[in-house]
DOPATI-541678 format. One line per 4 residues: their letters; for each residue x, y, z of C-alpha. Coordinates in steps of 0.001 Angstrom, whole numbers, plus 500000, padded with zeros to 6 digits. Each point is the difference from the previous one (the first is absolute). Layout:
% residues N
A	X:Y:Z ~ ...
//
This chain:
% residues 729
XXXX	289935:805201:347147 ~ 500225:497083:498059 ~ 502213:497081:500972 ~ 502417:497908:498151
XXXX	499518:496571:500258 ~ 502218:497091:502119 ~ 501453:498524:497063 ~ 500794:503177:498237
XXXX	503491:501192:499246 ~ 501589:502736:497753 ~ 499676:499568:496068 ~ 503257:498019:498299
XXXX	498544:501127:496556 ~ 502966:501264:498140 ~ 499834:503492:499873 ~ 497622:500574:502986
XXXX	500318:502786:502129 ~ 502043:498936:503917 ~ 497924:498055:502680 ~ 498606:502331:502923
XXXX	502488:501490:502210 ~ 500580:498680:503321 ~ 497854:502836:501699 ~ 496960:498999:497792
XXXX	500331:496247:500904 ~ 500102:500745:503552 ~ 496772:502553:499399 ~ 498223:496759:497822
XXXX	501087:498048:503300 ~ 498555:502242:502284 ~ 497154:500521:498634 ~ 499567:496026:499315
XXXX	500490:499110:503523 ~ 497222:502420:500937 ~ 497551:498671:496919 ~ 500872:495921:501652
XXXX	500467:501114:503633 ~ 495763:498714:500716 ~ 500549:497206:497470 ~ 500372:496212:501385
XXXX	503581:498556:499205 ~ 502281:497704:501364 ~ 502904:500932:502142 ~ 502288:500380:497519
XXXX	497470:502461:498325 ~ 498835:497804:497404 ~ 496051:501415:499094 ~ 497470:497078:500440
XXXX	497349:499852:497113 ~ 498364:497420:502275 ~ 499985:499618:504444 ~ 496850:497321:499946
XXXX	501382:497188:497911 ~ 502373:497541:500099 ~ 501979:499024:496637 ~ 498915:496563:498914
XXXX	500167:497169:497402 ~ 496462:500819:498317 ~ 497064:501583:501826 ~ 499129:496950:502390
XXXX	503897:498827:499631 ~ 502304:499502:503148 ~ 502002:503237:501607 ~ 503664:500742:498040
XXXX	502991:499617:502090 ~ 501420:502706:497479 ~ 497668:502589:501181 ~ 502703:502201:501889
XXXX	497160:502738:500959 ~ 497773:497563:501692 ~ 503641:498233:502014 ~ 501379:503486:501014
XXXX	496256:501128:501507 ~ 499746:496283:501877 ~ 503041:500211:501312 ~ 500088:503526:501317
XXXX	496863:499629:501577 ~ 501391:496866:501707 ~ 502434:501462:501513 ~ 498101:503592:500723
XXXX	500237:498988:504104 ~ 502776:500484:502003 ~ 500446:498890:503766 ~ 498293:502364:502250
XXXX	501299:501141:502738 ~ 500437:497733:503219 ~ 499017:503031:502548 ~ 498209:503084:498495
XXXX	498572:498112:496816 ~ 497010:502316:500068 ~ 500164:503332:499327 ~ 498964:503483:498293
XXXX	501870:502754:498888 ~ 500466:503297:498881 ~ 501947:502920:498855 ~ 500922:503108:502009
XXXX	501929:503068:500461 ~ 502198:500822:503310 ~ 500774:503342:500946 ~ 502196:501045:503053
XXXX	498784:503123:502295 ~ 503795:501031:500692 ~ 503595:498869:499770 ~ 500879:497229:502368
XXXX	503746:500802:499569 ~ 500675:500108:503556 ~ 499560:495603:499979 ~ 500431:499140:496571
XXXX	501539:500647:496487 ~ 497312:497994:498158 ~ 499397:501879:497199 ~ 496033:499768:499796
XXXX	499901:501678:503284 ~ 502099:502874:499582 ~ 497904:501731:497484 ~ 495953:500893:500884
XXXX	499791:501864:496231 ~ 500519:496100:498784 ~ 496956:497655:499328 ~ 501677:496538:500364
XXXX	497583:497513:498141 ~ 499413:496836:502163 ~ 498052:496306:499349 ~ 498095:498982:503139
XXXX	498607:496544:500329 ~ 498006:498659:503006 ~ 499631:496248:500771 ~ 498351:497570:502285
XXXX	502678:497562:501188 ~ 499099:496721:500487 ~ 497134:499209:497479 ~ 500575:499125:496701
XXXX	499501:501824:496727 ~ 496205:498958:500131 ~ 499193:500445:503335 ~ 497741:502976:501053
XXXX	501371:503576:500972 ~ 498041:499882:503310 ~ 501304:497611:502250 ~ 501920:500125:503531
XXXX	503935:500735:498700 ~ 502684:502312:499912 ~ 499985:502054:497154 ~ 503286:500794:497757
XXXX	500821:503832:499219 ~ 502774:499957:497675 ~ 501173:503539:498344 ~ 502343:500450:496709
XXXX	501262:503795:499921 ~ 501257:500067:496467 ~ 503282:502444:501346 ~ 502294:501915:497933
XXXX	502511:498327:502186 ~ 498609:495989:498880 ~ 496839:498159:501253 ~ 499499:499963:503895
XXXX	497875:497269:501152 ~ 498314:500668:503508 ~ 498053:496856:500740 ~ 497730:499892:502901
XXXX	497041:498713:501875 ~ 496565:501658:501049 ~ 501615:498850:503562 ~ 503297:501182:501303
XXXX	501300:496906:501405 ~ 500215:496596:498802 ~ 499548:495903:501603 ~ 503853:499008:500477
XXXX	502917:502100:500710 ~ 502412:497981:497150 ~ 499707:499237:496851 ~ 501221:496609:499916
XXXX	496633:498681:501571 ~ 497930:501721:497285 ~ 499626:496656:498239 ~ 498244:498428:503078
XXXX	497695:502499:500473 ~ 498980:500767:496677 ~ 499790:495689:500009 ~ 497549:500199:503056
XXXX	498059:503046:498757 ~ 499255:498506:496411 ~ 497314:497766:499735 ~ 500515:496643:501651
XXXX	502088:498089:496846 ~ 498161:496332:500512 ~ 496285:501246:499116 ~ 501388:503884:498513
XXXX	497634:501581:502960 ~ 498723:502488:500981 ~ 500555:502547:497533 ~ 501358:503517:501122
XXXX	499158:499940:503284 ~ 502523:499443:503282 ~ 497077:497852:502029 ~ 501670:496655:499691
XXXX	501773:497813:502440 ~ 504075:500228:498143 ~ 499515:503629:500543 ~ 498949:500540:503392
XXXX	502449:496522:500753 ~ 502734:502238:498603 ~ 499257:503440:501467 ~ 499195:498247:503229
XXXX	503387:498809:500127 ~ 502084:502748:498956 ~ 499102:503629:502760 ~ 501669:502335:497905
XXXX	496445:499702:497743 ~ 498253:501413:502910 ~ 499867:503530:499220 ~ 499101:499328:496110
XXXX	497718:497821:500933 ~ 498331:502649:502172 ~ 499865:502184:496452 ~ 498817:497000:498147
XXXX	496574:499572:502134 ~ 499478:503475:500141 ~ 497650:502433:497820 ~ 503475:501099:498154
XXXX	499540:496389:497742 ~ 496704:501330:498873 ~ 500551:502944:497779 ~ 497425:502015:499254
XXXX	502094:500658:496590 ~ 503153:500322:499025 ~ 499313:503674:499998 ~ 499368:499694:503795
XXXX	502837:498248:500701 ~ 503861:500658:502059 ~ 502716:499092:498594 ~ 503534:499180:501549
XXXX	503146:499079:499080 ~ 500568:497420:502697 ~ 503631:499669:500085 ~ 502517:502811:501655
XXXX	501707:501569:496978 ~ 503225:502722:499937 ~ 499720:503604:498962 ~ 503919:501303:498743
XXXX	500166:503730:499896 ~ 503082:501529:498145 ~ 501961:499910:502818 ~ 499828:496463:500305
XXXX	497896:500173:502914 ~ 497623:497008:500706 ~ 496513:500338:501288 ~ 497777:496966:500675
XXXX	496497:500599:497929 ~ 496420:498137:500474 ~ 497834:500786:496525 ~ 496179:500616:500490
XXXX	497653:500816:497724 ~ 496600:501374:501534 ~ 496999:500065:497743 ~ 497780:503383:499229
XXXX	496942:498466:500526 ~ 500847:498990:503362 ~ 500375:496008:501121 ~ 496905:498059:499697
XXXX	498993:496379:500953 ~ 497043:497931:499102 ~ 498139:497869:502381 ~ 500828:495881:499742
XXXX	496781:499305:499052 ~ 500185:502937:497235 ~ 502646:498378:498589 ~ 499348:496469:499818
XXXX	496655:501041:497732 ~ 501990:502610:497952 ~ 502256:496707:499236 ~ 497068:498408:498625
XXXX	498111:502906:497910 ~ 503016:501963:498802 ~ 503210:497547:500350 ~ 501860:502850:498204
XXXX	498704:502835:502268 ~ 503136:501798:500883 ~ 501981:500061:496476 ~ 496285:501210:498463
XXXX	499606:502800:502804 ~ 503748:500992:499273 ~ 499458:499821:495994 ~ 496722:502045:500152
XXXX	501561:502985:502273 ~ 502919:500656:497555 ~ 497293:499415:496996 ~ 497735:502625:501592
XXXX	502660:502690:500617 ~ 499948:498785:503967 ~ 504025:499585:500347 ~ 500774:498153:503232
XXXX	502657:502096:501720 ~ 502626:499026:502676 ~ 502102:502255:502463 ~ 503719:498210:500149
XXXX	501415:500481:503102 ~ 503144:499299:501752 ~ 501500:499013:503570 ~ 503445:501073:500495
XXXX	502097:499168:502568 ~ 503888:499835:501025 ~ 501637:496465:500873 ~ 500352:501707:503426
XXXX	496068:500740:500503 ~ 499391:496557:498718 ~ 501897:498399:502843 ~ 497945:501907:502807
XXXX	496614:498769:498491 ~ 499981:496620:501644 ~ 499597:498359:496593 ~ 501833:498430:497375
XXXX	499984:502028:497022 ~ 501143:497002:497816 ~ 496948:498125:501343 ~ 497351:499629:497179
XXXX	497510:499043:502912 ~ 500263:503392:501738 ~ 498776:503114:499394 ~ 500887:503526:500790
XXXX	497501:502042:501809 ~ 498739:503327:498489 ~ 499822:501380:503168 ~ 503685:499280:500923
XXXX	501572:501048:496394 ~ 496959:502031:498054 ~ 499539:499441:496260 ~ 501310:502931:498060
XXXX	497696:500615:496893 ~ 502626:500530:496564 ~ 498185:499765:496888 ~ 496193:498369:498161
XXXX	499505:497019:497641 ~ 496928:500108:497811 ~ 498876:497450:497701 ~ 498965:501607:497009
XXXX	499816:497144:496967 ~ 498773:496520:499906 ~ 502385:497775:498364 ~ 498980:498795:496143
XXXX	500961:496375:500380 ~ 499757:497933:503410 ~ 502506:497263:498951 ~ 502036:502298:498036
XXXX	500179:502497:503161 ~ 498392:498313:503228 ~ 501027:496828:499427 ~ 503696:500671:498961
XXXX	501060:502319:502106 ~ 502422:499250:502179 ~ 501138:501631:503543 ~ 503227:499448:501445
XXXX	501106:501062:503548 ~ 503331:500819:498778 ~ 499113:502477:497212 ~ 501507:502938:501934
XXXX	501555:503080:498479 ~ 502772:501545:501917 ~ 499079:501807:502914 ~ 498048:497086:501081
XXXX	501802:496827:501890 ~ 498544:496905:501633 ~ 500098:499282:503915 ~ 501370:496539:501242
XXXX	496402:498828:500373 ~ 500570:495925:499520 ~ 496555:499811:498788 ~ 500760:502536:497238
XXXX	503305:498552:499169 ~ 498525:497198:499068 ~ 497102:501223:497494 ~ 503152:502305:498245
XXXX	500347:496251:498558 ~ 496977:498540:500000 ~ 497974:502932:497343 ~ 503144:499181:497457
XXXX	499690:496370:500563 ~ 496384:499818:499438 ~ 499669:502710:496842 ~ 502808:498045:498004
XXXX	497138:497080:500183 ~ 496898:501427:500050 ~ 500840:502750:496929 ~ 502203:497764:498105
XXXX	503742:501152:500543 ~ 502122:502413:501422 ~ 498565:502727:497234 ~ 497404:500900:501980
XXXX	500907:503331:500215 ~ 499654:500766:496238 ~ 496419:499412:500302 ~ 498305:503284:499574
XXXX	498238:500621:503115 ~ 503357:499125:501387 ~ 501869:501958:498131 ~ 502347:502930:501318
XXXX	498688:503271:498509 ~ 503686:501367:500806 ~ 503095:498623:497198 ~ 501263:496286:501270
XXXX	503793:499360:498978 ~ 501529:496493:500881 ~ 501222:497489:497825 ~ 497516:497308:501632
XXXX	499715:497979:496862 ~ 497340:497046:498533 ~ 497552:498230:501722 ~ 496557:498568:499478
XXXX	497915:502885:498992 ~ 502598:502866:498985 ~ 498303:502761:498903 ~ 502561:502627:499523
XXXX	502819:499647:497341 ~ 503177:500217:501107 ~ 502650:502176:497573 ~ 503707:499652:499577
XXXX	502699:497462:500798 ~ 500559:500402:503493 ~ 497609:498177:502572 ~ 502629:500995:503062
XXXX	501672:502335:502162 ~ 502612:501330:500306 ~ 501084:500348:496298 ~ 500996:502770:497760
XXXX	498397:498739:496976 ~ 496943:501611:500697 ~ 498820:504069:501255 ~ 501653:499429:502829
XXXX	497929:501912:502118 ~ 499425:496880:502523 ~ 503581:499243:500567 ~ 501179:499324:503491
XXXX	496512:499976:501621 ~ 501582:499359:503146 ~ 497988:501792:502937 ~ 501648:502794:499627
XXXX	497458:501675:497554 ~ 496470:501331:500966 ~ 497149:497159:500127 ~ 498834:497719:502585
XXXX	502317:498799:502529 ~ 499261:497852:502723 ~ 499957:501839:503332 ~ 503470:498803:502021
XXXX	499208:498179:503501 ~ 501863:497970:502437 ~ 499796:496021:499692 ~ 499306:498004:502872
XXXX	501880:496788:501358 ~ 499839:497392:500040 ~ 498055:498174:497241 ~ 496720:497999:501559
XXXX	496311:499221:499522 ~ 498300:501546:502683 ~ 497809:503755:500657 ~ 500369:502405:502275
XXXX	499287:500345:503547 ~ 497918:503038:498579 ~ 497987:497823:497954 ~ 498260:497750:502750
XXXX	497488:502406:501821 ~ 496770:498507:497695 ~ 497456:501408:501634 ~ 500084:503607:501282
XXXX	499174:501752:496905 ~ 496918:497388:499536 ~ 499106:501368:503257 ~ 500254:503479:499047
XXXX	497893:499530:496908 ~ 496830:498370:501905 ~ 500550:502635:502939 ~ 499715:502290:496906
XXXX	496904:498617:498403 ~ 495904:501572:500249 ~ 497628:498140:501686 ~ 498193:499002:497332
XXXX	503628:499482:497932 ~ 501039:497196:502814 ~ 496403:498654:499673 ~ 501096:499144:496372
XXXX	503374:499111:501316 ~ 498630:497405:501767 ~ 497183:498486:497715 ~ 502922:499798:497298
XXXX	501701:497765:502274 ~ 497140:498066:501098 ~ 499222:499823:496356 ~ 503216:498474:498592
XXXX	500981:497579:503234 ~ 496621:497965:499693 ~ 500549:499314:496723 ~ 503500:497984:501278
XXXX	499229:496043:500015 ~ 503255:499878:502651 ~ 498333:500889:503538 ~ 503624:499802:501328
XXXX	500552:503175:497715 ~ 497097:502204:501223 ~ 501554:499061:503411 ~ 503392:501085:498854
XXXX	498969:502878:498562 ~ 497708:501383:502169 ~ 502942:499610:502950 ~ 502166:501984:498122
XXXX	497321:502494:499572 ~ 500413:500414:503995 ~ 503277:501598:499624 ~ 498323:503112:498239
XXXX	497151:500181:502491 ~ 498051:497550:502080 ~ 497039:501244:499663 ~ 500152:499948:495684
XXXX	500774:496599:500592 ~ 497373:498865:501730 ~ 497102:501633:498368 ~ 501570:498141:496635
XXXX	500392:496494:501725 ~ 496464:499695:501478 ~ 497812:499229:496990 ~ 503065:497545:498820
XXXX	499129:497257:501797 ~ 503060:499672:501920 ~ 501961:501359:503461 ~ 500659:503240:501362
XXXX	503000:501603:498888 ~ 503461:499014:501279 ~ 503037:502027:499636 ~ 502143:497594:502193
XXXX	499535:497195:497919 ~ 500185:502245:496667 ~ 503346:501119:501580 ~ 501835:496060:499812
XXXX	498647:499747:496158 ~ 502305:499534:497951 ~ 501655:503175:498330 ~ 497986:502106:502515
XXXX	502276:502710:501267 ~ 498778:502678:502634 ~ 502397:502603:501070 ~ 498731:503143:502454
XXXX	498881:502633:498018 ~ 501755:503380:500401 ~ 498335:503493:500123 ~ 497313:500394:497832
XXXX	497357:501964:498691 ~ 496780:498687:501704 ~ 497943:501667:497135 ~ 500185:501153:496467
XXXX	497409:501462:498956 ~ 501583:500262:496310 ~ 499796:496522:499640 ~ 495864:499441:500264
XXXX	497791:500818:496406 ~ 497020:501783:501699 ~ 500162:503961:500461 ~ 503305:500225:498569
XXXX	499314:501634:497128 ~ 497899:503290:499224 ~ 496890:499294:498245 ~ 499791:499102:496362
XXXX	497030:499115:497834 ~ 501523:500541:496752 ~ 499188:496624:497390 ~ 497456:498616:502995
XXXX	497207:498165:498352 ~ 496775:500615:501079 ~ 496750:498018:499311 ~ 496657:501309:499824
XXXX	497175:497781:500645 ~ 496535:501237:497508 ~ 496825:498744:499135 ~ 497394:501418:497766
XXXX	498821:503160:501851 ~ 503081:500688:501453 ~ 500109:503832:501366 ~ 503350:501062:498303
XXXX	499248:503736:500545 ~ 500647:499702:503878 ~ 503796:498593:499004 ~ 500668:501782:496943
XXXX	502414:502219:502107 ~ 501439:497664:502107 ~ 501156:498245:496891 ~ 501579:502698:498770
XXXX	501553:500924:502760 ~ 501443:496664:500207 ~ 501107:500012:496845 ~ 501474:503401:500281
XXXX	502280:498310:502868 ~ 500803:496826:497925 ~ 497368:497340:500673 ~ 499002:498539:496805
XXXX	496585:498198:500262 ~ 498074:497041:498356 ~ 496338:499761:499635 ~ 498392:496396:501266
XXXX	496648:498876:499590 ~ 498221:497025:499592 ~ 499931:500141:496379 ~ 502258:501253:497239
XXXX	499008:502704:497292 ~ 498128:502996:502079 ~ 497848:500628:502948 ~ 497612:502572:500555
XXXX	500361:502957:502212 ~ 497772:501827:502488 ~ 499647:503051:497650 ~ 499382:497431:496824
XXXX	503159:500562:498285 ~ 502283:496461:499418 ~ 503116:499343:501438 ~ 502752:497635:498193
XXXX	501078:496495:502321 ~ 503392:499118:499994 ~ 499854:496431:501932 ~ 497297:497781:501151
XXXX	499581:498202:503617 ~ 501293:496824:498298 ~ 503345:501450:498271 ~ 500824:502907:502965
XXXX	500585:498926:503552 ~ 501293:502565:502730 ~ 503722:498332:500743 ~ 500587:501596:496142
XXXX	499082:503479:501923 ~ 501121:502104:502141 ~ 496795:502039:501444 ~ 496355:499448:499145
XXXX	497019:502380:499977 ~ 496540:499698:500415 ~ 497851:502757:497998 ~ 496640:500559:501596
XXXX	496733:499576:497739 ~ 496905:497973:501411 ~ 499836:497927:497725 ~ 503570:498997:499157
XXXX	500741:499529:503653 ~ 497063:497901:500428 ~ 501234:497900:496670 ~ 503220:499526:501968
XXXX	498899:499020:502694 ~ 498555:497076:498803 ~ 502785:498894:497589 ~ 502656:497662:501995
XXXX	502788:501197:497600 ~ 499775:503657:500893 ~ 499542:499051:503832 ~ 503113:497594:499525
XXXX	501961:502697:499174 ~ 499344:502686:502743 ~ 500519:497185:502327 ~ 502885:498620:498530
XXXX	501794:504095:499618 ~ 499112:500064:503880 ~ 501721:497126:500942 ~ 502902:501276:497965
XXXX	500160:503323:501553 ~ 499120:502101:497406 ~ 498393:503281:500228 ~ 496291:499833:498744
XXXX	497326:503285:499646 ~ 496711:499340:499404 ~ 497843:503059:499628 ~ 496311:500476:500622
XXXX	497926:497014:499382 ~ 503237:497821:498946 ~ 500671:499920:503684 ~ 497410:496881:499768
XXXX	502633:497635:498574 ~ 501555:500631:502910 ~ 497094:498443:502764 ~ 501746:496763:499938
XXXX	502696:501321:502108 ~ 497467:501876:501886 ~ 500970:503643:498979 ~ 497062:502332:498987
XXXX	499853:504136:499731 ~ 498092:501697:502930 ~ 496702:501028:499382 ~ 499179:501949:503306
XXXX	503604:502195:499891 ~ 501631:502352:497045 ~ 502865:498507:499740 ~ 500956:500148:496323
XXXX	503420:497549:500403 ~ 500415:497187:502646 ~ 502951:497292:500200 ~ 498519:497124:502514
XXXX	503252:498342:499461 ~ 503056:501082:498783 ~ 500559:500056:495746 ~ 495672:500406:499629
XXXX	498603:502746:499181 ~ 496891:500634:499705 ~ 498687:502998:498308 ~ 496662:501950:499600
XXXX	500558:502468:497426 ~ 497058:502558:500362 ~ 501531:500713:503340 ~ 503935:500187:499605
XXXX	501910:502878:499044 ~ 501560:500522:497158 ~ 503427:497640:499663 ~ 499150:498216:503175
XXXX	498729:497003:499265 ~ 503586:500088:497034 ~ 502285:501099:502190 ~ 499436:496953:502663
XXXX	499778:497394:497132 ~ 503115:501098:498739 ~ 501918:499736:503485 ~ 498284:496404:500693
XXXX	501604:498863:496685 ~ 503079:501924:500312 ~ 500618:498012:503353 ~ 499618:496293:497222
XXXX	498673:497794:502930 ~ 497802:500178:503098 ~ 500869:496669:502374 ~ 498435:501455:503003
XXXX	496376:499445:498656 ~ 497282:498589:502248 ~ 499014:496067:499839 ~ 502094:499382:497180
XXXX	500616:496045:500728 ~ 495645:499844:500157 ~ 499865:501371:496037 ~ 499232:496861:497945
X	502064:500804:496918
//
């Protein structure tokens, strides 16, 4: 098809035949746009005939101030930034589907869970909190988990945390902690990280951190991925059934693939070889046809219930126990579609708390009160005026009528005289929007007297639920419990606050306390004196749970190796034949595996055939894996054995907790933490410690040597492993 030219217009010859109808100019149009669409123009869709120079007075002349092309691509590029985000600044994203198991009539009218034949198309991002845009994936934080369902009833924002309870119980000391959190604002450090002395001076002073703080040093601030991680919804929310019933409602969102942690030391190396390492792994699931799934779950309760729980429902720092009010499973969320554009989609999207659709109500929570104007506040700065919801990823997918008008970035036009309501100039159809039509409406409650700035009696018992979760914890999880806050108090400067801190720990048990104090350099723990600091408050706890057994990571979850990355450590005359099945049997359950050698290109095989490397010992370390195995072959066991790189990486996988299997000869990399087959007894599979197998396949049965590598990696991490501290890695 030939096209007619810009400049070209119908013939004014006298006696010419009439210009092209207005169906052929919009088919020239068409057809045009889709000839110019991969063309280079300026925003006005002016074609360039030239993106590499600059127009100027004679070939060695000065730059034109008339060149318009080279002034509109300047300044847009100057101003291509825009603030990022004071919490949750770093973040990855992607797009999803939700799709309800049954109607959840009997609590709500919302729409989007009324109908399970209904795919409701949902934007998820995930976010560390403190760090800035820059700052690696890895480190010790909360994580955000914010959800957009794109309802036919409007957008509904639920915006979460990978935790279900936050630092501070109200939202107007938000600004203090985020202050003390951030890096210190005279020298702008550290970056990302919590172990500095305005933070721990802050938390010290305010108990009501206690329990988060408990979640903070724990495993749950060390994703494995955002794949492998809980989400909650933090605050208490209202379910209104048709009736105009109220039922309080806790939102959690429990991952497929089970909840996985890494170790601290795993992390802080991850930080420095992959600082992106959780938005790739997230990116390269969806890209491989891997979609990350989440169950969405629900805990419903009656005001009346709510009263006898001995907690305070409108307490952000509290949680409710699974085993007191069970989570009801009502629908899955799989991401399905990386976005196209970070900025355009990432970057700009933005999460409100009070996006609800009707059905839905908030809870009196102060702390949630408060963000319902703080997300406005902050997007009418950081995305440029109060249009942000006409940016597309934004944008309702259902009609929006209002007469909202102007603005810095309008993107919609508005039609017609009338800009107000009510009026009879225009359809009409919105006249006298007065409550009494269907749409959201606020559910009616009582209002307190008198007016005053004070909390609840309800609010001030700080410390049983921290109790709970440590009384809930592993062994091995409280080990990490306590090296976390080992970790982060001897970095403090103040030894006053270590003191402070460590007193307070008291209060959730003595014994926590004073394993954390003694490397610290300072006294034993003492919850009298923590008691007279100031805004200390210690109230007898009530009946409690002494355990929850829903609240610790390890053996909560059945066993899941789907996306697990497994390394295999080669040399030239590596026996592949003895593993050919085991691979494949991996594979068949989901473990996707990476060869590593000391060399790219190939290596030979026992049987003379070549096998393709994927990574060398200098690119590939084991805290990018999850499992590593050993093939057997004389001589490319004896190869490793003698190259530091491959012996650096068993160690440093056993240190981690990670399963290993080393078969026949490879079993030799493994001398250096003293485990070696039996020569004198047919055993064909042996674990000397718990997570290492080792394997001699002329002996084992079919699918044995498999089926037990399969359940090591299913269970992610093995902390009970023998002389772990004496492994030099």
């Amino acid at each position: 098809m030939s096209l007619p030219r810009r400049t070209a217009g119908a013939s004014t010859r006298p006696g010419a035949k009439a210009g092209p109808s207005p169906q052929d100019k919009k088919l020239q149009l068409d057809a045009f746009a889709l000839d110019s669409a991969q063309q280079l123009s300026t925003n006005q869709g002016v074609l360039l005939s030239d993106n590499h120079h600059s127009l100027k007075a004679g070939l060695r002349g000065p730059t034109l101030l008339e060149d318009f092309i080279l002034r509109e691509k300047i300044t847009h590029f100057d101003h291509e930034r825009i603030p990022e985000r004071a919490v949750h600044a770093r973040g990855a994203a992607a797009h999803g589907v939700f799709k309800l198991y049954k109607p959840l009539s009997e609590y709500t009218t919302a729409g989007f869970l009324q109908l399970p034949e209904v795919s409701t198309p949902v934007f998820v991002r995930f976010s560390t909190v403190v760090g800035s845009r820059g700052s690696p994936d890895t480190v010790r934080d909360v994580r955000g988990f914010a959800v957009k369902f794109y309802t036919q009833e409007g957008n509904y924002d639920l915006v979460g945390n990978n935790m279900p309870v936050f630092f501070i119980q109200d939202a107007i000391k938000f600004p203090d902690l985020v202050h003390a959190i951030k890096p210190e604002p005279h020298h702008e450090m550290p970056q990302a990280s919590s172990a500095h002395d305005t933070f721990w001076d802050f938390v010290s002073l305010m108990p009501e951190s206690t329990h988060m703080l408990m979640w903070l040093m724990s495993d749950r601030a060390l994703p494995r991925s955002y794949r492998m991680m809980e989400g909650f919804g933090v605050h208490s929310f209202q379910l209104i059934n048709g009736r105009g019933q109220s039922h309080f409602v806790k939102f959690h969102w429990k991952p497929k693939l089970g909840v996985h942690a890494m170790a601290w030391d795993e992390a802080q190396k991850i930080a420095g070889r992959d600082a992106d390492f959780h938005r790739r792994d997230l990116w390269e699931a969806i890209e491989t046809g891997q979609f990350p799934e989440w169950e969405l779950g629900i805990q419903v309760l009656d005001a009346a219930r709510a009263g006898a729980l001995g907690l305070d429902l409108l307490d952000a720092t509290k949680l409710i126990p699974e085993e007191l009010v069970p989570v009801i499973p009502v629908g899955r969320m799989t991401l399905n579609r990386n976005p196209e554009n970070y900025f355009a989609e990432t970057e700009q999207v933005a999460f409100h708390p009070g996006h609800l659709v009707p059905g839905i109500d908030f809870s009196n929570d102060p702390l949630l009160q408060g963000r319902l104007f703080s997300y406005t506040d902050t997007q009418l700065s950081r995305l440029g005026g109060p249009n942000f919801h006409e940016i597309p990823i934004n944008r309702s997918l259902c009609p929006v009528h209002n007469f909202q008008r102007d603005g810095a970035h309008r993107q919609g036009i508005g039609r017609g005289r009338v800009a107000y309501e009510p009026n009879t100039l225009a359809q009409g159809a919105e006249f006298r929007v007065d409550g009494s039509a269907q749409g959201f409406q606020s559910q009616p409650q009582g209002i307190e007297t008198p007016k005053l700035r004070a909390a609840s009696q309800s609010f001030n018992d700080h410390f049983s639920q921290a109790t709970l979760f440590w009384n809930s914890q592993s062994p091995a999880e409280k080990e990490h419990i306590v090296a976390a806050f080992r970790f982060e108090l001897s970095q403090l400067e103040s030894t006053e606050i270590r003191q402070r801190m460590v007193d307070n720990l008291a209060h959730v048990d003595l014994h926590l306390a004073t394993r954390v104090a003694s490397p610290l350099g300072i006294g034993a723990p003492d919850a009298v004196a923590a008691a007279g600091r100031l805004g200390f408050k210690n109230y007898p706890r009530g009946d409690t749970l002494a355990e929850s057994p829903a609240l610790r990571m390890v053996g909560n979850y059945p066993p899941d190796v789907h996306t697990r990355r497994l390394a295999v450590l080669v040399a030239d005359g590596v026996d592949m034949a003895a593993v050919r099945r085991l691979l494949q049997e991996l594979g068949e359950a989901g473990v996707q595996h990476r060869i590593i050698a000391p060399h790219l290109g190939y290596v030979g095989t026992a049987t003379g055939r070549t096998l393709a490397v994927n990574q060398s010992f200098s690119s590939a370390t084991s805290v990018m894996f999850d499992a590593v195995l050993v093939p057997g072959g004389a001589p490319s066991a004896q190869t490793l054995a003698q190259l530091g790189g491959a012996i650096h990486f068993v160690l440093e996988a056993y240190k981690h907790g990670k399963p290993i299997c080393a078969v026949n000869e490879g079993v030799g990399l493994l001398a250096t933490l003293g485990f070696s087959l039996s020569t004198t007894q047919p055993v064909a599979l042996s674990v000397p410690t718990p997570g290492v197998l080792l394997a001699d396949s002329h002996r084992a049965q079919e699918g044995e040597i498999s089926q037990a590598f399969i359940h090591a990696i299913g269970l992610h991490r093995h902390w009970d492993r023998l002389n772990v501290d004496a492994v030099p890695a």
